[in-house]
Residue, then its C-alpha position, 0 to 999 in steps of 0.5 A: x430182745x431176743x429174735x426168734x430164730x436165734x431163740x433156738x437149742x441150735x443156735x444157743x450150741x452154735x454160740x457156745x461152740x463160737x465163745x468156747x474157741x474164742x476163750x481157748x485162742x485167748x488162753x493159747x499165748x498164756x499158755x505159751x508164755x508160760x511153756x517159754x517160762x519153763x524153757x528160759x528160767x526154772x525160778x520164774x516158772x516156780x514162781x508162776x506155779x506158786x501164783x497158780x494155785x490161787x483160788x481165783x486161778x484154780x477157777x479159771x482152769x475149771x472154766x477153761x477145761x469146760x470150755x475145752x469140753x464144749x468146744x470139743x463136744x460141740x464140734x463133734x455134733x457138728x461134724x455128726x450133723x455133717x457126716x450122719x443122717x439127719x434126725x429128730x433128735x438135734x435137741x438130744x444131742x445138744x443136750x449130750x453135748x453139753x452134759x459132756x462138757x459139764x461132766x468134765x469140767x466136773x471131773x476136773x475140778x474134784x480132781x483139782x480139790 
């Protein structure tokens, strides 16, 4: 059950914006690793290139850029909630925030088809 004080569009944000971090600190040694690949061996880098473009792999690089988008967005809210005025329109930017992040996860994946 859901508490009421966490039933809210600020802490729904709050929670993404948590999640989205954790996922991208997850990816950034794969990442790594794979920059390494590049550096060390031109055949084990083709091959992990061969592997990426699974379906299941092109799926998770759309994920990844959504929760990239969101992790950014809704960083950008919280630094506006900081540095700026407060005003009624939280829920607005919440809204906007994730729009953004689903737009560009979008982007990216009619760029990828």
């Amino acid at each position: 059950m859901i508490r009421p004080h966490r039933n809210q569009p600020g802490y729904w944000a709050f929670l993404l914006h948590r999640i989205s971090g954790l996922g991208l600190a997850l990816f950034l040694p794969l990442h790594f690793l794979v920059l390494g690949l590049a550096i060390d061996n031109e055949a084990s880098l083709n091959e992990f290139l061969a592997w990426s473009e699974r379906p299941l792999v092109k799926l998770a690089e759309i994920v990844l850029v959504v929760l990239l988008a969101a992790h950014m967005t809704g960083g950008l809210r919280l630094l506006a909630i900081e540095f700026l005025p407060w005003r009624d329109n939280q829920k607005s930017l919440i809204a906007l925030s994730g729009g953004l992040a689903l737009g560009a996860g979008a982007l990216f994946a009619l760029n990828l088809l």
